[in-house]
C-alpha positions in Angstrom: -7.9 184.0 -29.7 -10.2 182.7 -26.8 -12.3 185.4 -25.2 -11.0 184.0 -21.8 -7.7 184.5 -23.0 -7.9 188.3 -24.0 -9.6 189.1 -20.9 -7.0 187.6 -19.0 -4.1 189.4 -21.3 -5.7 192.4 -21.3 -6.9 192.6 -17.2 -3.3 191.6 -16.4 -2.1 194.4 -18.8 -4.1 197.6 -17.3 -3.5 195.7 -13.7 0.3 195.9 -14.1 0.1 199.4 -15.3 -2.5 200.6 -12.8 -0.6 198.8 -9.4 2.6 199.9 -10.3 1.5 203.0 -10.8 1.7 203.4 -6.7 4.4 201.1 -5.9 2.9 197.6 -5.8 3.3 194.9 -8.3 -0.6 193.6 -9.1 -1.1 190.1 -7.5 -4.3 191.0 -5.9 -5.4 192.4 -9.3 -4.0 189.2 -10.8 -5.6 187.1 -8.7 -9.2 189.1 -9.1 -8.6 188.7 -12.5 -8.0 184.8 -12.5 -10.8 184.3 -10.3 -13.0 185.2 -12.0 -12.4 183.0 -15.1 -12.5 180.9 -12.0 -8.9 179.6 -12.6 -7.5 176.6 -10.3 -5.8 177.8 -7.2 -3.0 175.9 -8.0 -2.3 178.2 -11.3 -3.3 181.2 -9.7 -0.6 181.3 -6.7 2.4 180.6 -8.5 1.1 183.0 -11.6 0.6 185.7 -9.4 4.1 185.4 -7.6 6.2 185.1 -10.9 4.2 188.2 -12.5 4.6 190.0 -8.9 8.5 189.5 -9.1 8.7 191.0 -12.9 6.3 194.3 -11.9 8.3 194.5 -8.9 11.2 194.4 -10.3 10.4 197.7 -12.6 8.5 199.8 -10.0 11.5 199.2 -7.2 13.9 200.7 -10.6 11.4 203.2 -11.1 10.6 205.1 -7.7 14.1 204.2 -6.5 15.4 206.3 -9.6 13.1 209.0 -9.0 14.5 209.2 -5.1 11.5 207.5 -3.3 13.7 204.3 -1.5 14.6 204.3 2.5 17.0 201.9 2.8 16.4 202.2 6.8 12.7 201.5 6.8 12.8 198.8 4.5 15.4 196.5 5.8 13.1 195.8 9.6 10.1 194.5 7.4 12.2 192.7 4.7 14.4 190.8 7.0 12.1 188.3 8.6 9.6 188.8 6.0 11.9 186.9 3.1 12.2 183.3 5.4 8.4 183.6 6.3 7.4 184.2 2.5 9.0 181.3 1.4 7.1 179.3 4.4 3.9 180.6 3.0 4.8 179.4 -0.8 5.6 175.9 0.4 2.4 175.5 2.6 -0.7 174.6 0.5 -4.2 175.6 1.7 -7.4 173.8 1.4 -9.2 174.9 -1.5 -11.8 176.2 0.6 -9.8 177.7 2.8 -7.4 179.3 0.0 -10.5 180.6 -1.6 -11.8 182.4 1.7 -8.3 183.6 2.3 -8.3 184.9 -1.0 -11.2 186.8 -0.9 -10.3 188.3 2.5 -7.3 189.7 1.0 -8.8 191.2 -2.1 -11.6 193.0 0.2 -8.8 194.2 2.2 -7.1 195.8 -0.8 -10.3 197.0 -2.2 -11.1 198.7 1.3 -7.5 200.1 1.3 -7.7 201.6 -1.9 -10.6 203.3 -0.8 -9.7 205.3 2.1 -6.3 206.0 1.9 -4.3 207.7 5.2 -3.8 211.2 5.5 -0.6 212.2 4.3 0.5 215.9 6.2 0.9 214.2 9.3 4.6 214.3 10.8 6.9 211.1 9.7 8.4 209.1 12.4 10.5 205.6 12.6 8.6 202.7 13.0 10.3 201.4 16.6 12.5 198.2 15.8 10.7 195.0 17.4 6.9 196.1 15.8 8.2 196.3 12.4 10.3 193.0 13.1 7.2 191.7 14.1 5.1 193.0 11.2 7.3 192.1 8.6 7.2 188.3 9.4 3.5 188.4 9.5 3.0 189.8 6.0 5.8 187.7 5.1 3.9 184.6 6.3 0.7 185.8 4.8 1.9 187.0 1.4 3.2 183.5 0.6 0.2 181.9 1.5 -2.1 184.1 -1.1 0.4 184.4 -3.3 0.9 188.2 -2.9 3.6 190.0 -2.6 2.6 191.7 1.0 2.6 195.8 -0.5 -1.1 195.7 0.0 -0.7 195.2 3.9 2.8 196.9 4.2 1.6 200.6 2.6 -1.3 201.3 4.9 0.3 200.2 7.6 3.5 202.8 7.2 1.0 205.3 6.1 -1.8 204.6 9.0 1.0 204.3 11.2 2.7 207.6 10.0 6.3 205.7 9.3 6.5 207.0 5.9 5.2 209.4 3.5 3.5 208.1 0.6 5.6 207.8 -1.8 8.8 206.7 0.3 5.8 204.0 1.4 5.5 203.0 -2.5 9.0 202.8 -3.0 9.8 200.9 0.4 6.5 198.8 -0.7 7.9 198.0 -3.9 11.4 196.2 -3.1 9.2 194.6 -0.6 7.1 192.6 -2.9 9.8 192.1 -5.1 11.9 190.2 -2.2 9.0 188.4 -0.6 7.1 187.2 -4.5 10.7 186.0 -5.2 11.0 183.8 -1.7 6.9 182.9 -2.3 7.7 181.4 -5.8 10.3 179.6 -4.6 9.0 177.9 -1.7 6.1 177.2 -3.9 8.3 176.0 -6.7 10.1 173.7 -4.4 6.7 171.9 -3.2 4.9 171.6 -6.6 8.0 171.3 -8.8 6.2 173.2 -11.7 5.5 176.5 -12.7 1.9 177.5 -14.9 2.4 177.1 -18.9 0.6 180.3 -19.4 3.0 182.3 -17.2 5.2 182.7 -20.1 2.8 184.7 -22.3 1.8 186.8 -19.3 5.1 187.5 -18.0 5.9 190.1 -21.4 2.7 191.5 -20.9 3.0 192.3 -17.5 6.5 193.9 -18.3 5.1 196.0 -20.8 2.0 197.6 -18.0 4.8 197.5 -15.3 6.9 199.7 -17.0 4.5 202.1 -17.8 2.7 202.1 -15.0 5.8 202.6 -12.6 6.9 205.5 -14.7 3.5 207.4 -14.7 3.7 206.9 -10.8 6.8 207.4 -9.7 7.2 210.7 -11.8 4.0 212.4 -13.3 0.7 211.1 -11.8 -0.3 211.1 -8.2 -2.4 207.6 -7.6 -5.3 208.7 -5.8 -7.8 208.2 -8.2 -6.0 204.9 -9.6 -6.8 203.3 -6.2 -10.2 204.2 -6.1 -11.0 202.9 -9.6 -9.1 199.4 -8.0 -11.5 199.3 -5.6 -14.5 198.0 -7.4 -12.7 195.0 -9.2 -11.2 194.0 -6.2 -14.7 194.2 -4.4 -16.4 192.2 -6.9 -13.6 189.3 -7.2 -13.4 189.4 -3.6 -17.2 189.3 -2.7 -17.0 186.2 -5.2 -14.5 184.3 -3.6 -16.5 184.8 0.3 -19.5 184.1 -0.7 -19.8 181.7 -4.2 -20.8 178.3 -3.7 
C-alpha cells in the first residue's frame, strides 16, 4: 500500500474518532488531512461532505441516545441552513480562493479547539431571528468549504450561552448531518461525480465515528481531544494561507 494512502486511511480514522468524540463529524480534520497530500480541491469537497454525512449520522444516534438533542434549538439553525448548504455545494470557488477559504476555516477550528467557552454560565434561548439568521450563514459557508458547519455552530451556542456543552454537541451533530447531506448534493448536481476513493474511506470513517461518538457522548469529556486538534488544524491551515 502507498504511503499516501495509509496516511490518508489512517488520519481519516483517528479524525472520525477524535471529532465525533464532541459532536462533530471531521471535515475540517478531513480536509487538513487531504491538504496536505495536497489533494485537488475538487476531490477534497465532495470527500469531506460524503464522510461528514456517515460520522454525522453515528454521533446524532449516539448523543441523541445518551439524552443530549434539543429539538427546539436545533430546528432555528437547521431550517434556513439546509437551502443555503446546498447553494454552497453547487457554487465552485476559485482554486485560490477555495484554498484561502480553506485555510481560514481550519484556523478557525484550530483556534476554537483551543479556547473553549466557559460552561457554568446560565443557559438561555437563542432569540428567533439571530439564529434564523446564523443558521443560513453557516449554511451558506459550510457548503462552500465542504464542512458540515459544527465548527461555527458549537462556539457560537456556547459563546453565546444558548446551550450547554453537550446539548451543543448533540444539536451540532444533526446539524452537520443535514447541511453535509444538502452540500453533497448541490455539489453532486454541478459536478455529476462523486471521488473513487470515497468508497474505501467511507467504512473507515464508520468504524472512528462509531467509536468516537460513543467515548463522547458517554464516558470521556473532550477537553483535551480539542486541544490535541488544534495543532493539525493549525499546521494544514497555516499551509493553505500561506503556500505558494
Amino acid at each position: 500500500m502507498q504511503p499516501d494512502l495509509v496516511f490518508l486511511i489512517t488520519g481519516v480514522f483517528f479524525i472520525a474518532v477524535l471529532y465525533s468524540s464532541v459532536g462533530h463529524a471531521g471535515a475540517s480534520g478531513y480536509i487538513a488531512v487531504m491538504s496536505l497530500l495536497s489533494m485537488a480541491p475538487s476531490v477534497i469537497k465532495p470527500t469531506a461532505l460524503a464522510l461528514n454525512i456517515l460520522v454525522a449520522s453515528v454521533a446524532t444516534v449516539q448523543f441523541a441516545g445518551a439524552g443530549h438533542f434539543n429539538w427546539r434549538l436545533f430546528w432555528p439553525f437547521a431550517l434556513p441552513a439546509v437551502p443555503a448548504a446546498f447553494l454552497g455545494g453547487y457554487l465552485s470557488l476559485p482554486t485560490s480562493s477555495f484554498k484561502l477559504l480553506l485555510g481560514g476555516v481550519l484556523v478557525f477550528s484550530a483556534l476554537h479547539f483551543l479556547f473553549t467557552a466557559r460552561s457554568d454560565r446560565p443557559v438561555e434561548p437563542p432569540p428567533l431571528a439571530l439564529a434564523l439568521l446564523a443558521g443560513g450563514l453557516i449554511g451558506l459557508l459550510s457548503g462552500l468549504t465542504g464542512t458540515g458547519g459544527g465548527i461555527f455552530l458549537t462556539p457560537l451556542l456556547l459563546v453565546m450561552g444558548w446551550a450547554l456543552p453537550k446539548a451543543a454537541a448533540g444539536v451540532s451533530a444533526l446539524f452537520i448531518l443535514v447541511n453535509s447531506s444538502a452540500g453533497l448534493l448541490g455539489n453532486v448536481a454541478s459536478t455529476q461525480q462523486l471521488p473513487a476513493s470515497l468508497w474505501l474511506l467511507l467504512p473507515v470513517a464508520a468504524g472512528g465515528g462509531l467509536l468516537g461518538s460513543y467515548m463522547g457522548s458517554r464516558r470521556i469529556p473532550g477537553q483535551m481531544i480539542k486541544r490535541l486538534l488544534s495543532a493539525v488544524l493549525l499546521i494544514a491551515g497555516g499551509k493553505l494561507i500561506f503556500a505558494p
